[in-house]
GUPATOR-210072 format. One record per residue (C-alpha): residue in one letter; z, y, x. Coordinates in steps of 0.05 Angstrom, whole numbers, m for minus. Layout:
BEGIN
+--------+--------+--------+--------+
: residu :      Z :      Y :      X :
+--------+--------+--------+--------+
:      A :      Z :      Y :      X :
...
+--------+--------+--------+--------+
# end
This chain:
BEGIN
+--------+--------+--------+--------+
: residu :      Z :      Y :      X :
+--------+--------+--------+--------+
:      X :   1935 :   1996 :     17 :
:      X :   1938 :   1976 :     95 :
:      X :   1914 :   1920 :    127 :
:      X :   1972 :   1872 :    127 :
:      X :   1990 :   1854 :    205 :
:      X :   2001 :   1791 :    235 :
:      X :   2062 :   1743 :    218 :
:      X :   2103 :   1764 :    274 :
:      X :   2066 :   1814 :    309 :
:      X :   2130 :   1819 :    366 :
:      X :   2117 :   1737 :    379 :
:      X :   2055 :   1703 :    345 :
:      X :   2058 :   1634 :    324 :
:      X :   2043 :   1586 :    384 :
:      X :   1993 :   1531 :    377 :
:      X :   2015 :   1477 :    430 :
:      X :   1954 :   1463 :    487 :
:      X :   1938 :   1392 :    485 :
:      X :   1865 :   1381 :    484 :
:      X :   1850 :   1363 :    543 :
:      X :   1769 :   1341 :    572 :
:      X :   1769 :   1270 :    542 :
:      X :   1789 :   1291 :    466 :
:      X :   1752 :   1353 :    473 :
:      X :   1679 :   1317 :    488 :
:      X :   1705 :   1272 :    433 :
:      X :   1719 :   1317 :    377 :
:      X :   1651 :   1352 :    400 :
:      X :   1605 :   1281 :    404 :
:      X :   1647 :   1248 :    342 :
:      X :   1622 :   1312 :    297 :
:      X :   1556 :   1311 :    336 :
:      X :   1539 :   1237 :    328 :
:      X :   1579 :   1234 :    271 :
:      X :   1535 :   1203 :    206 :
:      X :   1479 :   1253 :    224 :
:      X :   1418 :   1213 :    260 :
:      X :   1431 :   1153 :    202 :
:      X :   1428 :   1193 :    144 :
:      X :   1375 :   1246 :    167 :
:      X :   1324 :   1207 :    206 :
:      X :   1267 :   1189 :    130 :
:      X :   1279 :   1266 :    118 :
:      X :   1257 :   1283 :    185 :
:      X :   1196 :   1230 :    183 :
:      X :   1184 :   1263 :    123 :
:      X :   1179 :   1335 :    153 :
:      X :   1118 :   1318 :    199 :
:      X :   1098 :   1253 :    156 :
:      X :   1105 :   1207 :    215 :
:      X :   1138 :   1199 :    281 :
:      X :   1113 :   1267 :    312 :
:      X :   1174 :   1300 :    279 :
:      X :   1209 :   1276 :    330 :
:      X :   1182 :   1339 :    368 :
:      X :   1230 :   1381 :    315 :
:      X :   1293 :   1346 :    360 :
:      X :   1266 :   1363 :    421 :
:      X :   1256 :   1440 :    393 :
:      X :   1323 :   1433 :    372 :
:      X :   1356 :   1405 :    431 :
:      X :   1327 :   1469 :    470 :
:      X :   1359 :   1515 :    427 :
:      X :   1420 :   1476 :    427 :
:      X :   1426 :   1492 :    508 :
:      X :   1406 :   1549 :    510 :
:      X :   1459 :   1561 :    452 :
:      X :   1513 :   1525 :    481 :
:      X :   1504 :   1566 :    537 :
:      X :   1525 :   1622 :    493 :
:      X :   1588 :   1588 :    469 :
:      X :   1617 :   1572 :    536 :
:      X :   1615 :   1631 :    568 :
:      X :   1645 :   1668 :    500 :
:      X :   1685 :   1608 :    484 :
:      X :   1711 :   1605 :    560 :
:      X :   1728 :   1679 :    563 :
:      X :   1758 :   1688 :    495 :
:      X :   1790 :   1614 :    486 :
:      X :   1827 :   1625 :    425 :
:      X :   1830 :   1594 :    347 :
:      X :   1768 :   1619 :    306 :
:      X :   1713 :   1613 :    357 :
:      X :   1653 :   1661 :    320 :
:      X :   1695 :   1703 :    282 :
:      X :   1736 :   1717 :    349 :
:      X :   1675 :   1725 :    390 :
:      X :   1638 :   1773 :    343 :
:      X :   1700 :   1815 :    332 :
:      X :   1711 :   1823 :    410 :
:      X :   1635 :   1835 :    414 :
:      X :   1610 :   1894 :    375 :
:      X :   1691 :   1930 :    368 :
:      X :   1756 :   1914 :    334 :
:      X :   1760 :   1967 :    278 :
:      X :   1675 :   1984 :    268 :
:      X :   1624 :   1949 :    271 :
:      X :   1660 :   1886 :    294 :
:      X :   1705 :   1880 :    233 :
:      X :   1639 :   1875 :    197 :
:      X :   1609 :   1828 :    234 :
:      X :   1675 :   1789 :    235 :
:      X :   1685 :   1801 :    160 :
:      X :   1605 :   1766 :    144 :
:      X :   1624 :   1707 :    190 :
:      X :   1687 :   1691 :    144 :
:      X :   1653 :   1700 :     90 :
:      X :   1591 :   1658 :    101 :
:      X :   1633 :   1608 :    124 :
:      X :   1676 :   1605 :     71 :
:      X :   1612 :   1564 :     47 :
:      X :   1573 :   1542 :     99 :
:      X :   1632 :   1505 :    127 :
:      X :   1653 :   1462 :     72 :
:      X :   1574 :   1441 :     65 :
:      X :   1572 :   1412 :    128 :
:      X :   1630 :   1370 :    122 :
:      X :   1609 :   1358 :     50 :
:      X :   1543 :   1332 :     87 :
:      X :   1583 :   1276 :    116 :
:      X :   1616 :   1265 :     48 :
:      X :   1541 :   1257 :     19 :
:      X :   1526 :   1205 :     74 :
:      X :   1590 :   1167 :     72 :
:      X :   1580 :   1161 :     m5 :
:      X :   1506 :   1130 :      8 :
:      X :   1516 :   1075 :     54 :
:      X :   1573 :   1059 :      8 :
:      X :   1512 :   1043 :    m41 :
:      X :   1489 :    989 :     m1 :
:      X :   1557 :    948 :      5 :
:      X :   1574 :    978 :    m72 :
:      X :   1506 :    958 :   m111 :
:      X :   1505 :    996 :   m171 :
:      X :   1540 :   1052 :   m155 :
:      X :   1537 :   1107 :   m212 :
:      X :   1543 :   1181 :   m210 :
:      X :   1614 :   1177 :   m230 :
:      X :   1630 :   1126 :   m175 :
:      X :   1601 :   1176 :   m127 :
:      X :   1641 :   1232 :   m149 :
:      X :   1711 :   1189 :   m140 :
:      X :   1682 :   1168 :    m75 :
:      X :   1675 :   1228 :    m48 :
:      X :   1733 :   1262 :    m71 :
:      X :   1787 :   1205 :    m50 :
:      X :   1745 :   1208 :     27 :
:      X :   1767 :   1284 :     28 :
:      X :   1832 :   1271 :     m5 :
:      X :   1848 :   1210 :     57 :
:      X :   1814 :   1274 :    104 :
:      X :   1858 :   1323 :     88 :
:      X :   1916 :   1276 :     88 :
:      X :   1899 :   1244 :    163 :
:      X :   1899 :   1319 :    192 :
:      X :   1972 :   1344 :    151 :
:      X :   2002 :   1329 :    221 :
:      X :   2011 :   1342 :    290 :
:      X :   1961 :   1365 :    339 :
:      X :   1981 :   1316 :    390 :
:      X :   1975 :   1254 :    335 :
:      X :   1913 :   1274 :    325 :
:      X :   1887 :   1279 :    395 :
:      X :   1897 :   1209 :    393 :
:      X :   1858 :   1197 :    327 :
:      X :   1800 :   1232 :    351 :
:      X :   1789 :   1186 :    403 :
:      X :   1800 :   1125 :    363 :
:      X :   1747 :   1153 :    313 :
:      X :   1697 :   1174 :    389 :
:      X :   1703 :   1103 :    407 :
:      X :   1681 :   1078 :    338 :
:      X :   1627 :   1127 :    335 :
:      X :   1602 :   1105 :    406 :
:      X :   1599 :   1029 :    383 :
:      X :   1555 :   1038 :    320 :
:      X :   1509 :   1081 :    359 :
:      X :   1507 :   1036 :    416 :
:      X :   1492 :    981 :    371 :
:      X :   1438 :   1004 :    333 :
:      X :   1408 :   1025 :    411 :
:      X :   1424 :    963 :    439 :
:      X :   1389 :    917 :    382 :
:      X :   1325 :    971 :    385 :
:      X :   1313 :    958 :    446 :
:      X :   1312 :    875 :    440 :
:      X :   1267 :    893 :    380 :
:      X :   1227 :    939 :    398 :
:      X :   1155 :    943 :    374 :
:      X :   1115 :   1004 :    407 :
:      X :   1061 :    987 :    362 :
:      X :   1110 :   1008 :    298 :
:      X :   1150 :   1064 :    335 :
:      X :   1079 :   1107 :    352 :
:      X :   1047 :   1094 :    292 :
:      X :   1011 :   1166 :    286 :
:      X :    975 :   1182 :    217 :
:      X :    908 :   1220 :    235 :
:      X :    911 :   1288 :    245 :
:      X :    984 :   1276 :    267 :
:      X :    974 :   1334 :    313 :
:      X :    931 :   1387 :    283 :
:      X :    968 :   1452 :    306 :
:      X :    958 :   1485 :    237 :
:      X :   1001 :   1535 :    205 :
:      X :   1024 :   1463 :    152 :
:      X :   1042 :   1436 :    222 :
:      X :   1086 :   1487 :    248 :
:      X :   1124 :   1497 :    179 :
:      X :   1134 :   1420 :    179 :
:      X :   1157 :   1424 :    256 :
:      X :   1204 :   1480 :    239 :
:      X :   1228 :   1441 :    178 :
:      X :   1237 :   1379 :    233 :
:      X :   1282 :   1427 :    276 :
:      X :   1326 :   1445 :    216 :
:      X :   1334 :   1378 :    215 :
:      X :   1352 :   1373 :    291 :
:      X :   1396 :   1432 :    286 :
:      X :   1432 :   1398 :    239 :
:      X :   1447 :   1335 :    273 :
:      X :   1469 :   1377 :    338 :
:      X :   1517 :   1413 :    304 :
:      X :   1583 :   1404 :    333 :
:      X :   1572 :   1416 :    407 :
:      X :   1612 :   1475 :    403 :
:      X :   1675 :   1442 :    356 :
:      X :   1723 :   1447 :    408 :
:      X :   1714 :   1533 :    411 :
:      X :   1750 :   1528 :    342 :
:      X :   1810 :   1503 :    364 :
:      X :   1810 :   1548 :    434 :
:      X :   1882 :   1562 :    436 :
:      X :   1896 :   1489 :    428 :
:      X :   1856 :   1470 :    492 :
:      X :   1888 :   1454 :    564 :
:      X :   1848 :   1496 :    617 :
:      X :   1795 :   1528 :    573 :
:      X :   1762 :   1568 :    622 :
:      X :   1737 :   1493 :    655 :
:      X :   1741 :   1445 :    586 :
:      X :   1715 :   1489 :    536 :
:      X :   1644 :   1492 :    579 :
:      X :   1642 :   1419 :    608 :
:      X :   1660 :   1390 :    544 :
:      X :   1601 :   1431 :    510 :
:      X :   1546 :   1406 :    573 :
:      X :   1568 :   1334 :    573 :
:      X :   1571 :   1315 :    491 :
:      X :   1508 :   1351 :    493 :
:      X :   1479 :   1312 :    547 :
:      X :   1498 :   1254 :    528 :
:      X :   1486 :   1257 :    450 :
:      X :   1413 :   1282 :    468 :
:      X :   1404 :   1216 :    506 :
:      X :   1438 :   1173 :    436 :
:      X :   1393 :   1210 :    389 :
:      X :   1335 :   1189 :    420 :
:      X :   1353 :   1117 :    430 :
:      X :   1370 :   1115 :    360 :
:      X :   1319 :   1147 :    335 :
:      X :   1270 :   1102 :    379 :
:      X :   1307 :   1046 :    358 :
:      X :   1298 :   1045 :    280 :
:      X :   1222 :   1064 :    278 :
:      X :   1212 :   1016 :    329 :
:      X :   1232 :    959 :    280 :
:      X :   1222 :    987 :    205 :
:      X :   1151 :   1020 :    196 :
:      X :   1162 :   1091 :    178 :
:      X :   1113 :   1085 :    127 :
:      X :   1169 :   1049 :     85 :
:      X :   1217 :   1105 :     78 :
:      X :   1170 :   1168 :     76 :
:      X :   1170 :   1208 :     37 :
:      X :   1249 :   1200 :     32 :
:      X :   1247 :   1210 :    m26 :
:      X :   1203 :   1159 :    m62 :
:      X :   1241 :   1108 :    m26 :
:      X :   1315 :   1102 :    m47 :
:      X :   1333 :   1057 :     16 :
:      X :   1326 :   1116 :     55 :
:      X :   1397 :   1138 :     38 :
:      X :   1424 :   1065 :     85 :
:      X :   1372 :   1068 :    136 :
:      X :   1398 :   1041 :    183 :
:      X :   1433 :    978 :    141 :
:      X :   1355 :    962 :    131 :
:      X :   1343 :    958 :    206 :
:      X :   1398 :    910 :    211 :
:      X :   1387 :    872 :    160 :
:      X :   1316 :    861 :    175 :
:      X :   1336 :    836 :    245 :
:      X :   1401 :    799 :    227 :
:      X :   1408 :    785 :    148 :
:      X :   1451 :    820 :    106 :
:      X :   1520 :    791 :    126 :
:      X :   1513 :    825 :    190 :
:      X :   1482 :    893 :    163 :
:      X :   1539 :    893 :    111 :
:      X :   1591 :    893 :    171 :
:      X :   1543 :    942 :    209 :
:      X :   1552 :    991 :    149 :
:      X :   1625 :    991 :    152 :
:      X :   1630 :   1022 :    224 :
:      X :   1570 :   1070 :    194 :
:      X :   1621 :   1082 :    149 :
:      X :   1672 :   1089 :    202 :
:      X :   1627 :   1137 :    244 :
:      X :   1620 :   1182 :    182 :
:      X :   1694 :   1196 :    162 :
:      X :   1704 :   1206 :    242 :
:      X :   1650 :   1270 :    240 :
:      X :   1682 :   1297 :    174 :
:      X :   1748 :   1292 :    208 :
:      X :   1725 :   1325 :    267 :
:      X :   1691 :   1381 :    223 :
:      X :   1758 :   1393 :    178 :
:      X :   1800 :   1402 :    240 :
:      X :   1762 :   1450 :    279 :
:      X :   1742 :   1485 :    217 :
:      X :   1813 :   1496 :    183 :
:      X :   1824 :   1541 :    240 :
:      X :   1776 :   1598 :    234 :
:      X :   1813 :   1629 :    164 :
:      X :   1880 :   1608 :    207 :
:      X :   1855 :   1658 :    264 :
:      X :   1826 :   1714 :    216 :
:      X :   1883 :   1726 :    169 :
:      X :   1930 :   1723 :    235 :
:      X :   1889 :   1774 :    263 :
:      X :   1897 :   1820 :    192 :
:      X :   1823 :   1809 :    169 :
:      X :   1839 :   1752 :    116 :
:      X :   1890 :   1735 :     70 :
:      X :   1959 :   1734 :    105 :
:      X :   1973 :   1657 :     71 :
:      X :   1920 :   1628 :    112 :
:      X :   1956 :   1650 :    175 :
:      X :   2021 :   1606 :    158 :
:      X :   2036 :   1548 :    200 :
:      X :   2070 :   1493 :    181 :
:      X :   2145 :   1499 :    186 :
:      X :   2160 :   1430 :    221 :
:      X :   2086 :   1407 :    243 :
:      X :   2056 :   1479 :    280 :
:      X :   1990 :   1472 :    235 :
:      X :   1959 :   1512 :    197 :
:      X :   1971 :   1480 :    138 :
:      X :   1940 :   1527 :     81 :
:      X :   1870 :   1534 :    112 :
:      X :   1869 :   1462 :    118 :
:      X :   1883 :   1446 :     46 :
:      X :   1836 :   1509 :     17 :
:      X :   1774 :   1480 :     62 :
:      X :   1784 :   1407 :     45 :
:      X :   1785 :   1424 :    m24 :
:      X :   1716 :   1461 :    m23 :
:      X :   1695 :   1406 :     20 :
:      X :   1703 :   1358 :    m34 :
:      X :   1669 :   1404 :    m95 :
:      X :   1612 :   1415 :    m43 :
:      X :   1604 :   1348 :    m34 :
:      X :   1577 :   1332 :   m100 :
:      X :   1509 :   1373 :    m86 :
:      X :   1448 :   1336 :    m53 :
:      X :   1438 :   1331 :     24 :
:      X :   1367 :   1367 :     32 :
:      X :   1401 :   1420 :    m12 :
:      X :   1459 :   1422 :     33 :
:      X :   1435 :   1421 :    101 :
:      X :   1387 :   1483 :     86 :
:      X :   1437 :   1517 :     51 :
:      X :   1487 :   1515 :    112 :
:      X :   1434 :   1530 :    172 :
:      X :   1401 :   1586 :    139 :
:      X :   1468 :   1618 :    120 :
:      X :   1499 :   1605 :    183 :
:      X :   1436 :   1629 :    237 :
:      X :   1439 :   1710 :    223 :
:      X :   1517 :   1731 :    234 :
:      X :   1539 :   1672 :    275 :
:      X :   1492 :   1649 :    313 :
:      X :   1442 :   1710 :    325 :
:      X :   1502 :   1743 :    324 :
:      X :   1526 :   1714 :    385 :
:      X :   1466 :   1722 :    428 :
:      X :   1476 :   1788 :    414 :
:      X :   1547 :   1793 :    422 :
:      X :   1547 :   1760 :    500 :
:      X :   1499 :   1807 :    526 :
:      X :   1536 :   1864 :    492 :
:      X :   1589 :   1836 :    529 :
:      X :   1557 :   1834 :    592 :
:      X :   1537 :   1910 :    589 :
:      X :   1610 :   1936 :    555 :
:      X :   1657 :   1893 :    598 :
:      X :   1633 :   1868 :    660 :
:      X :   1703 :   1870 :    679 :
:      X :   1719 :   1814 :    635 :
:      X :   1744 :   1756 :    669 :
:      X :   1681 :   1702 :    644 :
:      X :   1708 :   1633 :    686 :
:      X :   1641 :   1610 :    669 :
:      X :   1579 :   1656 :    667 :
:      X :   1518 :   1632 :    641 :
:      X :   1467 :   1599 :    687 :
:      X :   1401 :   1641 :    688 :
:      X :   1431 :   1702 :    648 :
:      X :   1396 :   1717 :    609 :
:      X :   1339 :   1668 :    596 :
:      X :   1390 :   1613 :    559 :
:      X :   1405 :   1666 :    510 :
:      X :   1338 :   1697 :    497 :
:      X :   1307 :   1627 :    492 :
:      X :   1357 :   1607 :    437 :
:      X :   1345 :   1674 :    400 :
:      X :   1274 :   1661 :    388 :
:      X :   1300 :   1584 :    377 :
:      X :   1338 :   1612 :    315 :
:      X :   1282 :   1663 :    293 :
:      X :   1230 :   1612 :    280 :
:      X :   1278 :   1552 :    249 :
:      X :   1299 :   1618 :    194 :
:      X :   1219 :   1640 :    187 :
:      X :   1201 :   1570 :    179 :
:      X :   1248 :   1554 :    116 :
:      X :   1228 :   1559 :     47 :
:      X :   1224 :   1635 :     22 :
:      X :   1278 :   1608 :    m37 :
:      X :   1325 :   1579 :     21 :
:      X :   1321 :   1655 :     55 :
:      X :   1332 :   1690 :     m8 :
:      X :   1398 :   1655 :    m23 :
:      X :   1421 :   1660 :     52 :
:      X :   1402 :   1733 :     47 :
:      X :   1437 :   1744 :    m20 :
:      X :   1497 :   1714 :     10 :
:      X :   1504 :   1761 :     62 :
:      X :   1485 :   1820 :      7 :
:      X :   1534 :   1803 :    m29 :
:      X :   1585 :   1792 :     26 :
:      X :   1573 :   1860 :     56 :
:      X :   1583 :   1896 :    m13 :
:      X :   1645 :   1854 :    m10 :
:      X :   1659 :   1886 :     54 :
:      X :   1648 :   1950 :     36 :
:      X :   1702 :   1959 :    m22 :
:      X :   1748 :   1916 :     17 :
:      X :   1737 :   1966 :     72 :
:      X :   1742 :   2029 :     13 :
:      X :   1810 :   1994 :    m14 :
:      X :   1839 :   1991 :     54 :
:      X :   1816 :   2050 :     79 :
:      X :   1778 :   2030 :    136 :
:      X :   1713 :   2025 :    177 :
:      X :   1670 :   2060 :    144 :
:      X :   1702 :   2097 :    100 :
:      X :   1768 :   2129 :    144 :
:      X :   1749 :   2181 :    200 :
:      X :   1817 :   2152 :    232 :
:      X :   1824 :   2093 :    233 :
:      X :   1893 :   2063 :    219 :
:      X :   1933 :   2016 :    264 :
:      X :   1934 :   1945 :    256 :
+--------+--------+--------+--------+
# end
């Protein structure tokens, strides 16, 4: 059996450029922002038991530029549809080590991906709670699933369409958060916001596991900053957007996390939500803030553009997502359905429907469950991966036309490496154990795959693709 080539491997199928810098820092800040800092700010009180955890974001957002770092100069050289699995590919060889590589990323992400925008499923589905009292498990499940069903049906379009719904759903996302910043800071109490329990910085080995559990937590609610490498061939210019998209949303959604985050401690004692999970109104937050300031008319219409700004980060996630099986079966390394583009529409129209789907099963899991899940799978192959895979660049193809090279080469990259290295040591040994099973049991996958096709490892010569 040979590895089935591309569609049309005389003309591949086109995706038309029209992401320009505006949608591009808004389909990276709508997934950043997105329903992250309301849903995950009791779990990351709860990390560090008071407001010190908010030294996990800070450990976070220094990982996240260094890492960014990583993406635009990989992202800018190589701008096409799959980001990672393109990168690692191009990285560490086409038919060796590289097809692996490529091959784990899929396959991690087959999972990983779906749980993050299952995440903003989760959160959607509890702010609902406070508008829907009473909600029961079986209301949460048709939530959910008729939110990914409205997803999938929102992106079964055009690219250019939904250029313009991106920004619709940035602007919406920029009004809650500028809300919730704007009434913190006519409300705010430093008294409550630096309310330190004692011993709130005893640098013991309890407080570096709850720092690195706080970071996890940070990581999570960056995620995004590099959406836009996803959908590379769809980008106008990428050697200039694809980096200043990734600096700016993370500039600026740095300086919105903190306001935020300032903001709601500031007014509600964190002493009333931690740990997350005695208190149940820790799943609405941020309705709680507002109501405490404004009533619960006001808080009710405040949880509707929460609400708003979580279906705009799952929207964000589904579309850059749906493209990395696109770009891997085009390429011959996945199934040659998931390279189909729509016949009228130029989408790609079977990866969208297969991830949604998961998306939606995925949803119905817990959101501490979920968000360790998908970082520890994710850090090995894809994003230690890359660290790796840009300096092997640098020493295999200097050549290689980079219209943005990193600034400090290589101190960004190094600096996020040990970033990643101490977010995975600090997990929970169960958490490592299942990421490390996955990617067991993906490279056993690989490896009769590989035998089947007669390939890498297995074939002294290897066949064309």
């Amino acid at each position: 059996m040979s590895i089935p080539p591309p569609i049309d491997a005389a003309e591949p199928p086109q995706l038309p450029r029209r992401f320009g810098l505006l949608p591009a820092t808004a389909l990276n800040m709508t997934n950043m922002i997105g329903v992250g800092p309301f849903i995950t700010i009791p779990l990351l009180m709860s990390a560090l038991g008071g407001p010190q955890a908010m030294l996990g974001w800070i450990v976070a957002l220094v990982i996240v530029i260094g890492d960014g770092m990583v993406w635009s100069e990989l992202g800018a050289a190589m701008p096409g549809s799959g980001g990672s699995f393109h990168y690692l590919r191009e990285a560490f060889g086409r038919e060796r080590l590289g097809r692996l590589m490529a091959f784990l990323f899929v396959w991690q992400f087959v999972l990983s991906g779906p749980l993050e925008i299952a995440s903003g499923y989760i959160g959607f589905a509890d702010y609902a709670s406070y508008i829907w009292k009473g909600l029961t498990r079986a209301n949460t499940i048709a939530l959910v699933t008729v939110v990914g069903l409205v997803n999938i049906a929102l992106l079964y379009r055009r690219i250019h369409s939904i250029a313009s719904i991106t920004v619709s759903l940035w602007v919406g996302t920029l009004i809650t958060a500028l809300a919730v910043i704007v009434t913190g800071t006519m409300h705010f109490d430093p008294r409550v916001a630096f309310d330190f329990p004692p011993g709130a910085f005893n640098f013991s080995l309890g407080f570096f596991l709850g720092l690195g559990a706080a970071s996890r937590i940070g990581i999570y609610d960056y995620l995004g900053y590099y959406d836009v490498c996803y959908i590379g061939d769809e980008v106008r210019d990428p050697g200039r957007v694809i980096p200043r998209s990734i600096l700016i949303s993370t500039a600026a959604v740095a300086v919105i996390y903190l306001g935020i985050n300032l903001s709601i401690i500031g007014v509600v004692p964190w002493r009333t939500f931690v740990p997350a999970a005695a208190h149940p109104e820790s799943n609405f937050i941020v309705s709680i803030f507002m109501q405490k300031i404004y009533g619960r008319g006001v808080a009710t219409v405040f949880t509707l553009l929460v609400l708003w700004t979580a279906f705009g980060s799952v929207f964000a996630l589904l579309l850059g997502y749906s493209r990395i099986p696109f770009a891997a079966a085009e390429s011959g390394y996945f199934f040659r359905a998931f390279a189909r583009l729509h016949p009228t529409k130029d989408f790609p129209y079977v990866s969208l429907l297969v991830l949604g789907a998961i998306s939606i099963v995925a949803g119905l899991f817990s959101l501490g469950t979920v968000i360790d899940a998908l970082i520890v799978t994710r850090i090995l192959v894809q994003f230690m991966g890359q660290v790796f895979g840009v300096m092997l660049l640098r020493k295999r193809a200097p050549e290689m036309p980079r219209p943005y090279r990193m600034w400090l080469y290589p101190v960004p990259a190094l600096v996020a490496l040990v970033g990643w290295i101490f977010v995975f040591a600090t997990t929970a040994p169960r958490v490592i154990m299942f990421g490390l099973g996955v990617l067991a049991l993906g490279g056993l996958a690989f490896l009769v795959w590989s035998w089947r096709t007669t390939r890498w490892p297995f074939a002294l010569q290897e066949a064309a693709s």
